[in-house]
N, CA, C and O atoms as a Tripos MOL2 file, in Angstrom:
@<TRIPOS>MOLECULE
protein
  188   187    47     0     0
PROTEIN
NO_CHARGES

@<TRIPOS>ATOM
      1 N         158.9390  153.6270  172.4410 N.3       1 UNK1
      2 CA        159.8720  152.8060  173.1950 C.3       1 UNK1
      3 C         159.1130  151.9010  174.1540 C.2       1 UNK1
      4 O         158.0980  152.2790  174.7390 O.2       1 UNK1
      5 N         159.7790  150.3920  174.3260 N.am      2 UNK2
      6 CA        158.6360  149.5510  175.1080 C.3       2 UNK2
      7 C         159.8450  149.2340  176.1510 C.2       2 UNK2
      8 O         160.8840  148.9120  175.5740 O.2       2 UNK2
      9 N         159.9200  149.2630  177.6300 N.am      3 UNK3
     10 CA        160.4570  149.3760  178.5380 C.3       3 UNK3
     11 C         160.5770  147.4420  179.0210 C.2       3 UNK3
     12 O         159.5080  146.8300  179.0280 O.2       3 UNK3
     13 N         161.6900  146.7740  179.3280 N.am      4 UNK4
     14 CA        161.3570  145.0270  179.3530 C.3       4 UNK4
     15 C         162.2350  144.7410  180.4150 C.2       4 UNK4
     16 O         162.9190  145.6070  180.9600 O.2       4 UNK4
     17 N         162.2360  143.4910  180.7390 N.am      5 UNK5
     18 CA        162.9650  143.1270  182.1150 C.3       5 UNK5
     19 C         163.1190  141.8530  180.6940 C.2       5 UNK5
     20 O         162.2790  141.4500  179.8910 O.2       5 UNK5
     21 N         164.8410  141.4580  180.9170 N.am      6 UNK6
     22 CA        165.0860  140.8160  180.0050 C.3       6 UNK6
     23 C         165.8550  139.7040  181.0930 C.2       6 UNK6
     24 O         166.2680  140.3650  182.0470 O.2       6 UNK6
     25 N         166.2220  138.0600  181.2860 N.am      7 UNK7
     26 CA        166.3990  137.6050  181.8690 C.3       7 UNK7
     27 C         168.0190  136.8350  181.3490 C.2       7 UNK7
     28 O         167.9670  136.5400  180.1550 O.2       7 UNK7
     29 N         169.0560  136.5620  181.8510 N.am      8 UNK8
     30 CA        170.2020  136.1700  181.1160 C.3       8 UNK8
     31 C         170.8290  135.4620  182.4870 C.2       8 UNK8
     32 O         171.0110  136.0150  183.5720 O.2       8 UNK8
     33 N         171.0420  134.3980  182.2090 N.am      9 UNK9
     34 CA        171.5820  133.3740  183.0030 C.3       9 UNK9
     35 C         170.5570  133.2680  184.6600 C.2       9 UNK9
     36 O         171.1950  132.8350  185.6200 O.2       9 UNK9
     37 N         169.0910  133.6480  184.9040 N.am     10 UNK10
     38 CA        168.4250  134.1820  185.5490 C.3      10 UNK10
     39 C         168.8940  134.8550  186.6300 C.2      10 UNK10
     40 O         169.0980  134.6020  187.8180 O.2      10 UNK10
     41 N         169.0900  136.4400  185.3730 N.am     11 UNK11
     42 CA        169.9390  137.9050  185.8710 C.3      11 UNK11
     43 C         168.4500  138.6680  185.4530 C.2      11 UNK11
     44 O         167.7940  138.2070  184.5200 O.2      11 UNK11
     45 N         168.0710  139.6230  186.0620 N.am     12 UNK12
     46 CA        167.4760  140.2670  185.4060 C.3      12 UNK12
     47 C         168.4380  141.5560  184.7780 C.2      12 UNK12
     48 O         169.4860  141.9050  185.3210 O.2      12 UNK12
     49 N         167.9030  142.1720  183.5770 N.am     13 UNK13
     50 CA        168.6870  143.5570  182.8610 C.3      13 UNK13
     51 C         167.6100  143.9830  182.2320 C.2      13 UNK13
     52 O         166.6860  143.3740  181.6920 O.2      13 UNK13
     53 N         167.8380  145.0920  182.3650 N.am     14 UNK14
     54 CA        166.7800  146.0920  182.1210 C.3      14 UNK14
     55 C         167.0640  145.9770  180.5090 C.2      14 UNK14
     56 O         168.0440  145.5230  179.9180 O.2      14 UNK14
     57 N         166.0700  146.4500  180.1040 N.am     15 UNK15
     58 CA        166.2810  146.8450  178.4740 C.3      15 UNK15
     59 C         165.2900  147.4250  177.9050 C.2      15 UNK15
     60 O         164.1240  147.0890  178.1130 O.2      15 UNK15
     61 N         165.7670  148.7080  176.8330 N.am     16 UNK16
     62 CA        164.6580  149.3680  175.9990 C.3      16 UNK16
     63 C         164.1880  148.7730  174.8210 C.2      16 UNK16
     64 O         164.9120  147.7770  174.8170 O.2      16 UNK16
     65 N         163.5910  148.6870  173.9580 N.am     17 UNK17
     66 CA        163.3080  148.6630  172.5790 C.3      17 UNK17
     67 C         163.1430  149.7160  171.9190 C.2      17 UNK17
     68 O         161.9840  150.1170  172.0310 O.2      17 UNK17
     69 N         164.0350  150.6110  171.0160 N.am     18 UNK18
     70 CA        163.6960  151.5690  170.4590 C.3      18 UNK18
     71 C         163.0930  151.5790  168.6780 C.2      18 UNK18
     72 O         163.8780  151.2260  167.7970 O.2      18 UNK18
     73 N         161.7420  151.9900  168.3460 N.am     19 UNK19
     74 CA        161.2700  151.5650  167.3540 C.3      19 UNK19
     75 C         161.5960  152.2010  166.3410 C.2      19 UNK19
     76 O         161.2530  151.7290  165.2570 O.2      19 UNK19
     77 N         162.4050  153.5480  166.3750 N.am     20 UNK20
     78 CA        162.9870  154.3750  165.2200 C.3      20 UNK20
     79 C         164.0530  153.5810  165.1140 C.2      20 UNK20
     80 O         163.8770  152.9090  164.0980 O.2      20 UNK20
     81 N         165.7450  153.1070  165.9600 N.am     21 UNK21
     82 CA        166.3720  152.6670  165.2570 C.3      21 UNK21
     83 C         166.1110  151.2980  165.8620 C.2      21 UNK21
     84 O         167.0430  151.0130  166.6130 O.2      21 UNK21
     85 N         165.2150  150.3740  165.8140 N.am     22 UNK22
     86 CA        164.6740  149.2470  165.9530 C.3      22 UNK22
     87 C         166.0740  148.1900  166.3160 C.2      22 UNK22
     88 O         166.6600  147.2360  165.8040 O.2      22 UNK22
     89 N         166.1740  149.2600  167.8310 N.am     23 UNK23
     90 CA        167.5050  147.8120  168.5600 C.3      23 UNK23
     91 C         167.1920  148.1110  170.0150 C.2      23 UNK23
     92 O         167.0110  149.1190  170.6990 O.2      23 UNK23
     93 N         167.2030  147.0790  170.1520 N.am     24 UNK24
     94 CA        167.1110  147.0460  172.0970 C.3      24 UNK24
     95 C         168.4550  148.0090  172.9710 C.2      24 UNK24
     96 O         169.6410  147.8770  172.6710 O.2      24 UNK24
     97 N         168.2010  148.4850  173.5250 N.am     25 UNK25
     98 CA        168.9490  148.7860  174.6140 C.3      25 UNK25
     99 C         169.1610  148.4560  175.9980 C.2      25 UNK25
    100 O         168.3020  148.5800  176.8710 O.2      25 UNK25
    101 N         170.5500  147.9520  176.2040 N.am     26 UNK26
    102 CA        170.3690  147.0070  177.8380 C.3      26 UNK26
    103 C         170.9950  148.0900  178.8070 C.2      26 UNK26
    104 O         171.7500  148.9550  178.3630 O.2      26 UNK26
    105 N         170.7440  148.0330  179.7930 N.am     27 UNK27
    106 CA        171.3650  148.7730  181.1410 C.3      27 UNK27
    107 C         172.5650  148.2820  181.0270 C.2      27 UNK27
    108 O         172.6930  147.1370  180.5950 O.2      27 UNK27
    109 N         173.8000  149.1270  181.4270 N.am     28 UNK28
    110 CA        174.9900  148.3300  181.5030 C.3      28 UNK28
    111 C         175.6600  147.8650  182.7670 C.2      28 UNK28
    112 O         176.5570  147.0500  182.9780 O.2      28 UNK28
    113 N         174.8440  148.7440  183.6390 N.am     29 UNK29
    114 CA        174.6850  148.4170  185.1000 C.3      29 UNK29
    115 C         175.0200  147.2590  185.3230 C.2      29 UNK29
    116 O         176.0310  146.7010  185.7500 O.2      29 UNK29
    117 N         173.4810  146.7990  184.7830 N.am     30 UNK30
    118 CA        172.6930  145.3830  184.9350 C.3      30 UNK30
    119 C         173.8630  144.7800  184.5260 C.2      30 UNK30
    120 O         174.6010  144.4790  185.4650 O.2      30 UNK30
    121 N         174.2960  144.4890  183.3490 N.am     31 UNK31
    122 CA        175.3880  143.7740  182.2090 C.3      31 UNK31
    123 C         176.4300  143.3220  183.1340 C.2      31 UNK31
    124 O         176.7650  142.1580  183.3510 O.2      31 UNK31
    125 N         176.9650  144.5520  183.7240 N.am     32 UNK32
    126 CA        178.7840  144.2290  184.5730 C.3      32 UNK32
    127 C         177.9990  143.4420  185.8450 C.2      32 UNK32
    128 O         178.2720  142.2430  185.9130 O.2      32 UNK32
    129 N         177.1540  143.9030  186.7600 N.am     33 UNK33
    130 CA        177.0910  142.8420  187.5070 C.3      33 UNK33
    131 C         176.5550  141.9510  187.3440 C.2      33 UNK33
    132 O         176.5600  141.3570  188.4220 O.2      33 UNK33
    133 N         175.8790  141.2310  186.4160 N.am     34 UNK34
    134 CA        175.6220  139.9550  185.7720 C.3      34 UNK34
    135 C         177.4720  139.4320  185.3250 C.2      34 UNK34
    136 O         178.0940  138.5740  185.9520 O.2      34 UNK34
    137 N         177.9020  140.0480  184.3820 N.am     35 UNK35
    138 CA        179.6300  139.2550  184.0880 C.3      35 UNK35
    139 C         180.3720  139.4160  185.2530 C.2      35 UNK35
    140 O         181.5030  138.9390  185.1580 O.2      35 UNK35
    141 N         180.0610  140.0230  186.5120 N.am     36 UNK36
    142 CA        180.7990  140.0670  187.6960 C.3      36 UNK36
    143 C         180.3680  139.0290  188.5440 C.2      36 UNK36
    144 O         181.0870  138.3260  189.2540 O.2      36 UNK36
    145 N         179.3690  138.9900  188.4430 N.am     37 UNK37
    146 CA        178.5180  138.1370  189.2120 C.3      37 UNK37
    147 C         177.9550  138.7090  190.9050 C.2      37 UNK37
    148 O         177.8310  138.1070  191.9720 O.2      37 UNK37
    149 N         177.7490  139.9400  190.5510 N.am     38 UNK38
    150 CA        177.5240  140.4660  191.8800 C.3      38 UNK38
    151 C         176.3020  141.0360  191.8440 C.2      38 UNK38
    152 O         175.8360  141.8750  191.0740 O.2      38 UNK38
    153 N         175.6240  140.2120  193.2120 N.am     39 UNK39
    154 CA        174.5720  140.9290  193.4790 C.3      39 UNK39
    155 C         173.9940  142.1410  194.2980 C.2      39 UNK39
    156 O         172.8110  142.3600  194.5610 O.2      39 UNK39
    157 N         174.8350  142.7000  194.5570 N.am     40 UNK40
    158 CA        175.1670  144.0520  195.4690 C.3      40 UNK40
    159 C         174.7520  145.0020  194.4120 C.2      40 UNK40
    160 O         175.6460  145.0890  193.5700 O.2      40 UNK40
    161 N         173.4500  145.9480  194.0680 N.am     41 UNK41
    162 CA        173.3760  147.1120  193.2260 C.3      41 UNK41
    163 C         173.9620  148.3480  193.6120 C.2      41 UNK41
    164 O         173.8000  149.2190  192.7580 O.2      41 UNK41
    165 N         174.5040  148.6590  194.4830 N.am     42 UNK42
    166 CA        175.8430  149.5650  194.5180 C.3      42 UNK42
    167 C         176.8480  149.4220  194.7970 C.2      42 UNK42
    168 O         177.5270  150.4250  195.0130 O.2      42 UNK42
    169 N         177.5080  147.9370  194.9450 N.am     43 UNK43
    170 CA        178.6240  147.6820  194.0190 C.3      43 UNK43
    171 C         179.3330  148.0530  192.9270 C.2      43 UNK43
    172 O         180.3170  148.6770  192.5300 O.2      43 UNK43
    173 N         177.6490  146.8600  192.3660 N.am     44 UNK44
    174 CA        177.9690  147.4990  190.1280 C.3      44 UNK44
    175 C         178.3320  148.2550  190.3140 C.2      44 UNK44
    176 O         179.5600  148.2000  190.2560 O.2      44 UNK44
    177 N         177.7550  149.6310  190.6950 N.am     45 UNK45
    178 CA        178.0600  151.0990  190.2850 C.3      45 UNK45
    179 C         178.9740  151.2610  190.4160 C.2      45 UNK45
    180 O         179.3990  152.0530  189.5760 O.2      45 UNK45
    181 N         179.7670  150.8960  191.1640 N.am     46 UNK46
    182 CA        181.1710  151.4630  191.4570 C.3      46 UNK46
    183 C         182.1980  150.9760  190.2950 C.2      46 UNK46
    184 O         183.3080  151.5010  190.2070 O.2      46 UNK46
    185 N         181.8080  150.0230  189.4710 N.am     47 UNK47
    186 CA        182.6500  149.9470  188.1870 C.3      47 UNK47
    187 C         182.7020  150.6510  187.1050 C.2      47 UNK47
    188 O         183.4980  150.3530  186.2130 O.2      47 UNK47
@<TRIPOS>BOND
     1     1     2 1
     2     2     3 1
     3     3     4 2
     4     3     5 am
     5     5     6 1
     6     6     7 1
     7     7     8 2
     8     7     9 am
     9     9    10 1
    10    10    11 1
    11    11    12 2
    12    11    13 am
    13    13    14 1
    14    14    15 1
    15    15    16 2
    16    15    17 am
    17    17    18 1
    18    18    19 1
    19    19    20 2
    20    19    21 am
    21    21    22 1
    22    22    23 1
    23    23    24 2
    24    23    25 am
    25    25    26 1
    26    26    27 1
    27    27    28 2
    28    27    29 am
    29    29    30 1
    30    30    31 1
    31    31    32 2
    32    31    33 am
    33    33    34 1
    34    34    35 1
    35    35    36 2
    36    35    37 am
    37    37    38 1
    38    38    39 1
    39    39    40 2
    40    39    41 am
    41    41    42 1
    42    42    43 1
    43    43    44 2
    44    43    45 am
    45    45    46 1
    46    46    47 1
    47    47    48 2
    48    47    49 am
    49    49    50 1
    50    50    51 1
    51    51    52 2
    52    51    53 am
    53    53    54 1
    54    54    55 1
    55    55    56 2
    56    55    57 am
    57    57    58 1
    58    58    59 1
    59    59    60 2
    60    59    61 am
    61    61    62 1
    62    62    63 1
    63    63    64 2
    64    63    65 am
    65    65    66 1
    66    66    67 1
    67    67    68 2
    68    67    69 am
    69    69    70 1
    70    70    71 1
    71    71    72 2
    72    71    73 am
    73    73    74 1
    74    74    75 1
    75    75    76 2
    76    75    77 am
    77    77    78 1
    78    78    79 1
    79    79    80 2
    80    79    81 am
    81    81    82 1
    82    82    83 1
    83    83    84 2
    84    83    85 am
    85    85    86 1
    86    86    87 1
    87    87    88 2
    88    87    89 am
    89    89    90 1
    90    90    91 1
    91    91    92 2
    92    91    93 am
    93    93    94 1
    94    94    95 1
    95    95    96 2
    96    95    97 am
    97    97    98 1
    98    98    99 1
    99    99   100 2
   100    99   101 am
   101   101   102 1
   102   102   103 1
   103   103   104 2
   104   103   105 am
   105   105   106 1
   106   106   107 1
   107   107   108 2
   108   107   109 am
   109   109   110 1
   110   110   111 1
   111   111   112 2
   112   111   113 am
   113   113   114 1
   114   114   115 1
   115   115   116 2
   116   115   117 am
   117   117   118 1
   118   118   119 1
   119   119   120 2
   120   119   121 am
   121   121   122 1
   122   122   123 1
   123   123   124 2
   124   123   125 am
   125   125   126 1
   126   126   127 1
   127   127   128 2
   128   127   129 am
   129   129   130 1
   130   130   131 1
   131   131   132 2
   132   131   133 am
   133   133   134 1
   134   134   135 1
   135   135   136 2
   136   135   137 am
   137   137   138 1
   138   138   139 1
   139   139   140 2
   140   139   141 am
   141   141   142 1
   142   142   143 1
   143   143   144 2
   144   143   145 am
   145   145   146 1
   146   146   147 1
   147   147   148 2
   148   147   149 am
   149   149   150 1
   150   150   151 1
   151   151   152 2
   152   151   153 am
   153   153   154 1
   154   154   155 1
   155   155   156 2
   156   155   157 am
   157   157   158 1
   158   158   159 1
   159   159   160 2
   160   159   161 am
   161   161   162 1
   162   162   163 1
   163   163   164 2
   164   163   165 am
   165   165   166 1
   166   166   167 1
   167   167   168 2
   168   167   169 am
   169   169   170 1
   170   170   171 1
   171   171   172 2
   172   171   173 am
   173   173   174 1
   174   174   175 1
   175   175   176 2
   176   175   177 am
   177   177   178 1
   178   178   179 1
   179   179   180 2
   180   179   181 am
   181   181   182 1
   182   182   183 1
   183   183   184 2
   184   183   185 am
   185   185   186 1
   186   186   187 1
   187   187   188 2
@<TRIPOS>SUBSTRUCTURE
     1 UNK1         2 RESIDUE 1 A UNK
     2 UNK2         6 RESIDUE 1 A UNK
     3 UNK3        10 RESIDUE 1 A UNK
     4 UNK4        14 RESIDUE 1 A UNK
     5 UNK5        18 RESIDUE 1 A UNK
     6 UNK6        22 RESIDUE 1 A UNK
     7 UNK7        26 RESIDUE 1 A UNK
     8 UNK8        30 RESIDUE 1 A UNK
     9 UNK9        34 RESIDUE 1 A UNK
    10 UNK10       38 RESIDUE 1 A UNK
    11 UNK11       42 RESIDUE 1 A UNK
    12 UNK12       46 RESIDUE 1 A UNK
    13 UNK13       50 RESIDUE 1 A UNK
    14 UNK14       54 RESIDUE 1 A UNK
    15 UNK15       58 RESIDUE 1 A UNK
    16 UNK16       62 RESIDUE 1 A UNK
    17 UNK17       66 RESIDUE 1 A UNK
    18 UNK18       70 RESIDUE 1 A UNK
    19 UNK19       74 RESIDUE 1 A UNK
    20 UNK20       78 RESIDUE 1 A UNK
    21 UNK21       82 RESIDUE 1 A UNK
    22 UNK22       86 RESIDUE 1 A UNK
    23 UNK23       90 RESIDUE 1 A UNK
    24 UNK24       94 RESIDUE 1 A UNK
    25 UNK25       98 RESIDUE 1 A UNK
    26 UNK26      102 RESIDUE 1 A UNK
    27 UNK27      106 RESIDUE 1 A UNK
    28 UNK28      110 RESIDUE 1 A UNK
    29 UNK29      114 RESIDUE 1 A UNK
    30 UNK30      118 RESIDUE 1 A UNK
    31 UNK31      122 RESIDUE 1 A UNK
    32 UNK32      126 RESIDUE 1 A UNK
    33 UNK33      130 RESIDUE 1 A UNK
    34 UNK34      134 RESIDUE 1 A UNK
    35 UNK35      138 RESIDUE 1 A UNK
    36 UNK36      142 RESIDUE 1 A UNK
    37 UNK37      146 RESIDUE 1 A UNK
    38 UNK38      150 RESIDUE 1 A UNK
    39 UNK39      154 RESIDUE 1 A UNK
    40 UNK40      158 RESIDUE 1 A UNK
    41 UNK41      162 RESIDUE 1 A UNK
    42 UNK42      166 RESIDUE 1 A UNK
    43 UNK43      170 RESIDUE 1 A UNK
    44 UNK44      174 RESIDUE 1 A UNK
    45 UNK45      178 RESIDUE 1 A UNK
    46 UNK46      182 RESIDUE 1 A UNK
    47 UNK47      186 RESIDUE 1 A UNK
């Protein structure tokens, strides 16, 4: 697994690469407060 800082609308989101079933995995954390647009990290959480 290769561990990445992936950038989306310049959001950072975490994300894995897993090489057995060869698909990325994103934080979903990251995800809702990027489509929320909030930059508060315990905010997100609270969704």
């Amino acid at each position: 697994m290769k561990l990445s800082i992936r950038f989306f609308d310049d959001r950072e989101v975490r994300a894995v690469w897993d090489d057995a079933l060869v698909k990325w995995w994103f934080s979903v954390v990251d995800v809702v407060g990027m489509l929320n647009e909030e930059t508060v990290y315990t905010k997100v959480r609270n969704y």
